[in-house]
C-alpha positions as CSV (number, residue, x, y, z in Angstrom):
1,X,25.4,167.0,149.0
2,X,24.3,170.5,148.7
3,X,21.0,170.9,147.0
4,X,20.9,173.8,143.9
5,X,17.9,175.8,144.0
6,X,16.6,176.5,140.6
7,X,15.0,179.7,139.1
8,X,12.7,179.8,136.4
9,X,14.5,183.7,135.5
10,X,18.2,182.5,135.4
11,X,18.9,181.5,132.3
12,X,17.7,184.9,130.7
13,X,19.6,186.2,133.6
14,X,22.7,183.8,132.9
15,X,22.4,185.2,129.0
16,X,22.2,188.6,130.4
17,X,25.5,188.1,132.6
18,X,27.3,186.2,129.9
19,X,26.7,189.5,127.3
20,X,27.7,191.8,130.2
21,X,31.6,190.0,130.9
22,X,32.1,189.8,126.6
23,X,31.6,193.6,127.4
24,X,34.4,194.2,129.4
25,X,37.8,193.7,127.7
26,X,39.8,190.6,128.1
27,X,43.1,191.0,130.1
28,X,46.6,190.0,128.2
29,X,47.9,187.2,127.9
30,X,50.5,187.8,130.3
31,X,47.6,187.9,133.0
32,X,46.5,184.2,132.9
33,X,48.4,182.5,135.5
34,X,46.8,184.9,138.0
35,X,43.1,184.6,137.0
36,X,43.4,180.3,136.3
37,X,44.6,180.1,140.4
38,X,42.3,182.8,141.5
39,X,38.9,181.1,139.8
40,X,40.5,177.5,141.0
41,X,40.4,179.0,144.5
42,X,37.4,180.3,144.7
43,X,36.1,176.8,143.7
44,X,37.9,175.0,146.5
45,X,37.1,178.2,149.3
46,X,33.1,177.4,147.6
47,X,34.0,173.4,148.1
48,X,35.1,173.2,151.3
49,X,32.3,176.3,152.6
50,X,29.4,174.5,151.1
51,X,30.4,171.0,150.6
52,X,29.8,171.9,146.6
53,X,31.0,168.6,144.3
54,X,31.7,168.6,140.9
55,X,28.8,167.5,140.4
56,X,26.9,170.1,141.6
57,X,29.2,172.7,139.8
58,X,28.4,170.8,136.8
59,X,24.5,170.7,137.3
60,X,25.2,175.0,138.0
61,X,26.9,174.7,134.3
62,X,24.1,172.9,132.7
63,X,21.4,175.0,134.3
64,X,23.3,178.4,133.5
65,X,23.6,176.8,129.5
66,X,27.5,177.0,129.8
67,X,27.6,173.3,129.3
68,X,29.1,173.8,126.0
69,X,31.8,175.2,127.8
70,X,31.9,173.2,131.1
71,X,30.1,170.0,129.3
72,X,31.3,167.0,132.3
73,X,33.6,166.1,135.4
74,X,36.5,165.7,133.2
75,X,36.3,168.7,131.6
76,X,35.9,170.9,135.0
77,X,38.9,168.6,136.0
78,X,41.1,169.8,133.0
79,X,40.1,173.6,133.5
80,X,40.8,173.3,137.0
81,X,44.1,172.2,136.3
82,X,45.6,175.2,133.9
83,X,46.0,176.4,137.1
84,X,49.8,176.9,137.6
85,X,50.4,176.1,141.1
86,X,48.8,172.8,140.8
87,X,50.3,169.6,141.1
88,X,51.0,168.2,137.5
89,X,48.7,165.1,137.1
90,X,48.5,165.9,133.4
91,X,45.6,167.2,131.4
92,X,46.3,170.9,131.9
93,X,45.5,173.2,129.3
94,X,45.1,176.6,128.2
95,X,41.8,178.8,129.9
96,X,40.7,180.6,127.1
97,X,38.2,183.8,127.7
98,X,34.7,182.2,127.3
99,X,35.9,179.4,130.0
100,X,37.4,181.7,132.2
101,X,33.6,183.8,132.3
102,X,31.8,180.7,132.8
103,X,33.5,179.4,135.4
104,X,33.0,183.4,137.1
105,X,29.1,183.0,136.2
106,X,29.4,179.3,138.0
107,X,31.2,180.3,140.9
108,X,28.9,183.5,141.5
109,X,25.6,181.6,140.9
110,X,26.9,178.7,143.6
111,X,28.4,181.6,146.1
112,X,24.2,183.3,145.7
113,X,23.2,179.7,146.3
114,X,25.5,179.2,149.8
115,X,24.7,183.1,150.5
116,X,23.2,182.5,153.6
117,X,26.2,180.1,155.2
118,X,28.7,182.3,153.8
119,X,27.3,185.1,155.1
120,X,26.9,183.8,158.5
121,X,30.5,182.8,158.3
122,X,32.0,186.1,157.7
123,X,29.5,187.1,160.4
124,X,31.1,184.9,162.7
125,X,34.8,186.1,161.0
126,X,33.9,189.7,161.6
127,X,32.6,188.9,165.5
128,X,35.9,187.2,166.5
129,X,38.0,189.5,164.9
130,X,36.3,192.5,166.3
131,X,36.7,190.5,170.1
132,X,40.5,189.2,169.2
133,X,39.8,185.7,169.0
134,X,41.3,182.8,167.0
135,X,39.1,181.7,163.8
136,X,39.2,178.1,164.9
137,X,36.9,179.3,168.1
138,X,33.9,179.1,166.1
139,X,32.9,175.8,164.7
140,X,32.1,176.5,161.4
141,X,34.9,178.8,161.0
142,X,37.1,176.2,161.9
143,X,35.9,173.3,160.1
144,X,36.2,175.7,156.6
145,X,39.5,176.7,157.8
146,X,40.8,173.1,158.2
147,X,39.2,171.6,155.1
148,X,40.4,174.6,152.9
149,X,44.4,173.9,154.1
150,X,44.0,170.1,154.1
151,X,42.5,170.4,150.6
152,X,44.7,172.8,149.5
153,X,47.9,171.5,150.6
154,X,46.7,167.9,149.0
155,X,45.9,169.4,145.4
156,X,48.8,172.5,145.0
157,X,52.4,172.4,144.9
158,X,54.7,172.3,148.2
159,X,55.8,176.1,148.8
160,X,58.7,176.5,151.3
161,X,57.3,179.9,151.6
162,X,53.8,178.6,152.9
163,X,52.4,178.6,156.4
164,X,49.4,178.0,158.5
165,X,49.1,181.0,158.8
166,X,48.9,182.3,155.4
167,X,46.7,179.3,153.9
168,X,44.2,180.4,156.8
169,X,44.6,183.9,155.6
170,X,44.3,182.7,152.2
171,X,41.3,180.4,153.4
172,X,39.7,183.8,155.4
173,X,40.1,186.0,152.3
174,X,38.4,183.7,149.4
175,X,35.8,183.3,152.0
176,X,35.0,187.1,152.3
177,X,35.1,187.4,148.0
178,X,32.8,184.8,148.0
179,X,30.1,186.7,149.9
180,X,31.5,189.9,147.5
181,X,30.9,187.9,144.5
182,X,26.9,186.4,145.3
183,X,25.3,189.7,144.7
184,X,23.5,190.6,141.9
185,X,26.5,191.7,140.0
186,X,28.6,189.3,141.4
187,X,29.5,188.4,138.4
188,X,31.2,191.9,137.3
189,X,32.3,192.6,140.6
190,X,34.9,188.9,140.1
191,X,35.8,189.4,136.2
192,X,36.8,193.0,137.1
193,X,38.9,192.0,140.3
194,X,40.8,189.3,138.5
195,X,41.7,192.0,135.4
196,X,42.3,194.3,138.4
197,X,44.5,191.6,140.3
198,X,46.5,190.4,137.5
């Protein structure tokens, strides 16, 4: 299990981050589906990096004071789910603004956490690429790789349209966002891409 390292600053921080997303402007409705499989991406690429549980994105909630929004396992489960290319197990909802934020200021507080492994695996990404070599050469590279497409391909609907070869892109590209998003305005940097994305 991954241990959380704790600041005694964060929660005036988290406060400070929270004020600075409710000053961008929310994106349309129309928008949603993008953003709900985008943030439930980044959570699986920061799962299966990091070995991060629900638990420990729930301790990240509670310790950011967004437990009013991301209160327990259940309720991570059923935000998780409004995403649309999820297998139906029932319990999806709606993502409303404020959820969609904290689950931005979760996933950039756990990628800052896991900034050092992620960082050494785009490293490694960037070396191999630079020498033409497969991901799967390097261990840790590989290991991601595999658990993102197992996990993936367990939790999200059967595409026709879906290979290897474009989960591990998809794998390789939430990887790099991640080590994007765990600066110090990681946090902006996300909300903006997925207004920008949509």
């Amino acid at each position: 299990m991954v241990k959380v390292m704790y600041s005694t600053t964060s929660s005036t921080t988290s406060k400070s981050q929270w004020d600075d997303l409710h000053q961008i402007p929310s994106p349309p409705a129309l928008q949603w589906d993008n953003i709900k499989t985008q943030l439930d991406l980044l959570l699986l690429a920061l799962e299966t990096i990091a070995g991060i549980s629900s638990d420990a994105m729930i301790s990240a909630a509670v310790h950011l004071n967004l437990d009013s929004k991301v209160p327990d396992r259940i309720a991570l489960w059923r935000l998780r789910q409004s995403n649309p290319i999820r297998k139906s197990q029932g319990g999806r909802k709606k993502l409303d603004v404020e959820e969609a934020q904290a689950l931005v200021l979760i996933i950039c507080y756990l990628s800052k956490q896991n900034q050092e492994l992620i960082r050494r695996a785009v490293g490694s990404l960037e070396k191999i690429t630079a020498n033409k070599q497969k991901p799967h050469q390097v261990s840790l590279l590989g290991d991601y790789i595999d658990a993102f497409c197992n996990t993936y391909q367990e939790r999200m609907e059967e595409e026709e349209t879906i290979t290897m070869d474009l989960l591990t892109n998809l794998a390789l590209k939430m990887l790099v966002n991640l080590l994007f998003y765990s600066s110090n305005v990681g946090h902006r940097r996300l909300w903006l891409a997925l207004i920008d994305k949509s």
